[in-house]
BAMIKE-771154 format. One record per residue (C-alpha): residue in three letters; x, y, z. Coordinates in steps of 0.1 Angstrom, whole numbers, plus 5000, padded with zeros to 4 digits. Each point is the difference from the previous one (the first is absolute). Example, Ala and Ser with C-alpha at 12.3 -4.5 7.8 and 13.67 -1.06 7.14 Angstrom:
> ronu|x|y|z
> ALA|5123|4955|5078 .
> SER|5014|5034|4993 .
END
This chain:
> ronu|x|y|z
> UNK|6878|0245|5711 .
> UNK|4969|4993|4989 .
> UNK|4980|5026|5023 .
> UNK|5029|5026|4983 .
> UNK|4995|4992|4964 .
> UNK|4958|5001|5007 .
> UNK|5007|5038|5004 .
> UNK|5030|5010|4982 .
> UNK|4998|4972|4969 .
> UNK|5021|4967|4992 .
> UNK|5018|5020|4967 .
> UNK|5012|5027|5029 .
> UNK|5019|4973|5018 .
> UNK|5035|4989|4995 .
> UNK|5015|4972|5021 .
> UNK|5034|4987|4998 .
> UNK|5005|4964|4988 .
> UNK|5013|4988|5036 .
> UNK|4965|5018|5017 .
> UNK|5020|5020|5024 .
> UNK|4992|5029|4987 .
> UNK|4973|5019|4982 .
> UNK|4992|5039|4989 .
> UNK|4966|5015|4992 .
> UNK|4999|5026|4973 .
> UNK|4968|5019|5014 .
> UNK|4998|5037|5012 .
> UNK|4971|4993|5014 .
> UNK|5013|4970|5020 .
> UNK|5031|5024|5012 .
> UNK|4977|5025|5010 .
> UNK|4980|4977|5022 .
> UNK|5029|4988|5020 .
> UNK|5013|5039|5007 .
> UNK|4962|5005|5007 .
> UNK|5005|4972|5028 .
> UNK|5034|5014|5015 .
> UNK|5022|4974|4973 .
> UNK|5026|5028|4990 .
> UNK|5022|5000|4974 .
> UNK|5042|5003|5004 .
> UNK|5022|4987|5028 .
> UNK|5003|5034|5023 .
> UNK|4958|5005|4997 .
> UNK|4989|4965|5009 .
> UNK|4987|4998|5039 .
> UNK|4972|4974|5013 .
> UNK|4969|5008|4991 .
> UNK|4980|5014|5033 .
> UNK|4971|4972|4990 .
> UNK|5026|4972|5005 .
> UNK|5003|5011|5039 .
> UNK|4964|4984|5003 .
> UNK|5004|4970|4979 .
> UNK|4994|4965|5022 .
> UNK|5030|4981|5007 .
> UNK|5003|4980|4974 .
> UNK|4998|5026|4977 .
> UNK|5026|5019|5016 .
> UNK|5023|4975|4997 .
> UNK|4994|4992|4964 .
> UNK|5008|5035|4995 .
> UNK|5037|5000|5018 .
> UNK|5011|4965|4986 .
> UNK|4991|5018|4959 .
> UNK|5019|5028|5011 .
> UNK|5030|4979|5016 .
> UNK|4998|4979|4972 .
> UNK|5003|5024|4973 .
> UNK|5024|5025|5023 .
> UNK|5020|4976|5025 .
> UNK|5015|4970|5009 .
> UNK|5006|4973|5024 .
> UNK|5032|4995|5028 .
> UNK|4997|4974|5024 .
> UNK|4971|5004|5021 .
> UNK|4986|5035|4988 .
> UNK|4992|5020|4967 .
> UNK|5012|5030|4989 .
> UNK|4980|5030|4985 .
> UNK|5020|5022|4979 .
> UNK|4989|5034|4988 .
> UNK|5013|5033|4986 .
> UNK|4970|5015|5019 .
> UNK|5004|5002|5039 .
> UNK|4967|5009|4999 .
> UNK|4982|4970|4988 .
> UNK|5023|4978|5026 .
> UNK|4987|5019|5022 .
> UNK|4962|4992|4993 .
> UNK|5015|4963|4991 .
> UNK|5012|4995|5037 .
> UNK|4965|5012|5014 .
> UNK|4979|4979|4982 .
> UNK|5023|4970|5012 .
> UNK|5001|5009|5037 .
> UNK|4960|5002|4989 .
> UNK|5000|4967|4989 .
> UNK|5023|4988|5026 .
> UNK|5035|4993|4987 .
> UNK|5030|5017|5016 .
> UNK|5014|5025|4982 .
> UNK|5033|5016|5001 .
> UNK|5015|5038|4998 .
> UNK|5001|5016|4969 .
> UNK|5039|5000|4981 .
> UNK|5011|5025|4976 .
> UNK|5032|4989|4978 .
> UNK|5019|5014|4975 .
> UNK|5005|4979|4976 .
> UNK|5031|5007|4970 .
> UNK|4999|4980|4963 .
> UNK|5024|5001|4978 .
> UNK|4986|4981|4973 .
> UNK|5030|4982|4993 .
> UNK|5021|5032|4988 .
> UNK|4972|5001|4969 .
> UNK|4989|5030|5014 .
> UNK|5007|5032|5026 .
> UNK|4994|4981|5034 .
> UNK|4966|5010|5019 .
> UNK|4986|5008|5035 .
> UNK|4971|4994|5013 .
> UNK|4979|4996|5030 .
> UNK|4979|4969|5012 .
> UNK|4979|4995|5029 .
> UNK|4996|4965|5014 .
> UNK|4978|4986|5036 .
> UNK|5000|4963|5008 .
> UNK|4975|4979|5012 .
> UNK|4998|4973|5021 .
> UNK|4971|4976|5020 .
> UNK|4987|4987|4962 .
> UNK|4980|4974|5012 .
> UNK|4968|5015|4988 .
> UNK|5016|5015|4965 .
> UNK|5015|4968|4987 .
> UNK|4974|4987|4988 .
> UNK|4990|5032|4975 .
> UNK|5039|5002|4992 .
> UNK|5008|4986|4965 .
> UNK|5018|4965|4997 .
> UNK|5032|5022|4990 .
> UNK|5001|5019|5031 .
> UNK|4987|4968|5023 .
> UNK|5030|4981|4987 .
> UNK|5025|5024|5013 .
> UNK|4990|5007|5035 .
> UNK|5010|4978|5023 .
> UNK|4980|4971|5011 .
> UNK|4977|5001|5031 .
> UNK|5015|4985|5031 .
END
C-alpha cells in the first residue's frame, strides 16, 4: 500500500473499513496496469505474457489472488471461475508451470431468477479445478486455507 500511495497519493486511496478492499482513483495508475497487460472488464482480462517468466513463487502468488478473489475451495482442490475461457486457459498454464495439476476447462450455463424480482437471466461461466496444492497453500488466504481439506 505504501509503494501504491508513493506514486499515486494517500488522498487517491479509498479502503474499506474491514481492509479487504481498496480502489485507486488515478488515470495514471489505470494506465500503468493496461500498459503492463492488467486489462480492464471480465471478457478482456488474460495473464499477462510477463507473468509466464515470473519465479515460482511468484507464480503462485499470482494464482492463489486470482483464486481468492475468483474461486473457491471443495475438498481437496480449488476452483477458478471465469466468464472468460480465455484467461482459464492461460490460468491452467501457468499452474502446470508452476506444477499443480490442473483440470479441463467447463463451460455452464448458469439461470437466476432473482427471486421472481426480476425477468430471470442466462448466462455462461467457465470453471477448471485444481489439484496437487501443496506448493500453493501457503500464498492462499486464511479464507480459502480453511476450506480445503486438510493434508493427509
Amino acid at each position: 500500500m505504501q509503494l501504491i500511495e508513493r506514486y499515486t497519493g494517500a488522498h487517491r486511496i479509498e479502503e474499506r473499513k474491514d481492509g479487504n478492499y481498496f480502489r485507486i482513483n488515478s488515470v495514471e495508475f489505470a494506465l500503468w496496469l493496461e500498459a503492463n497487460g492488467l486489462r480492464n472488464g471480465s471478457r478482456q482480462k488474460r495473464v499477462p505474457t510477463w507473468a509466464f517468466t515470473l519465479p515460482t513463487n511468484l507464480q503462485l502468488a499470482l494464482l492463489a489472488g486470482y483464486l481468492d478473489g475468483d474461486g473457491y475451495a471443495r475438498r481437496s482442490e480449488l476452483v477458478a471461475k471465469s466468464a472468460n475461457p480465455e484467461l482459464l486457459s492461460d490460468m491452467q498454464v501457468l499452474e502446470t508451470l508452476s506444477g499443480i495439476h490442473t483440470g479441463l476447462l467447463r463451460t455452464q450455463e448458469v439461470q437466476c431468477d432473482f427471486g421472481g424480482t426480476v425477468a430471470p437471466k442466462c448466462y455462461v461461466t467457465h470453471q477448471v479445478a485444481f489439484t496437487g496444492l501443496n506448493q500453493l497453500r501457503r500464498h492462499l488466504s486464511h479464507r480459502l486455507r480453511s476450506r480445503l481439506r486438510p493434508v493427509e
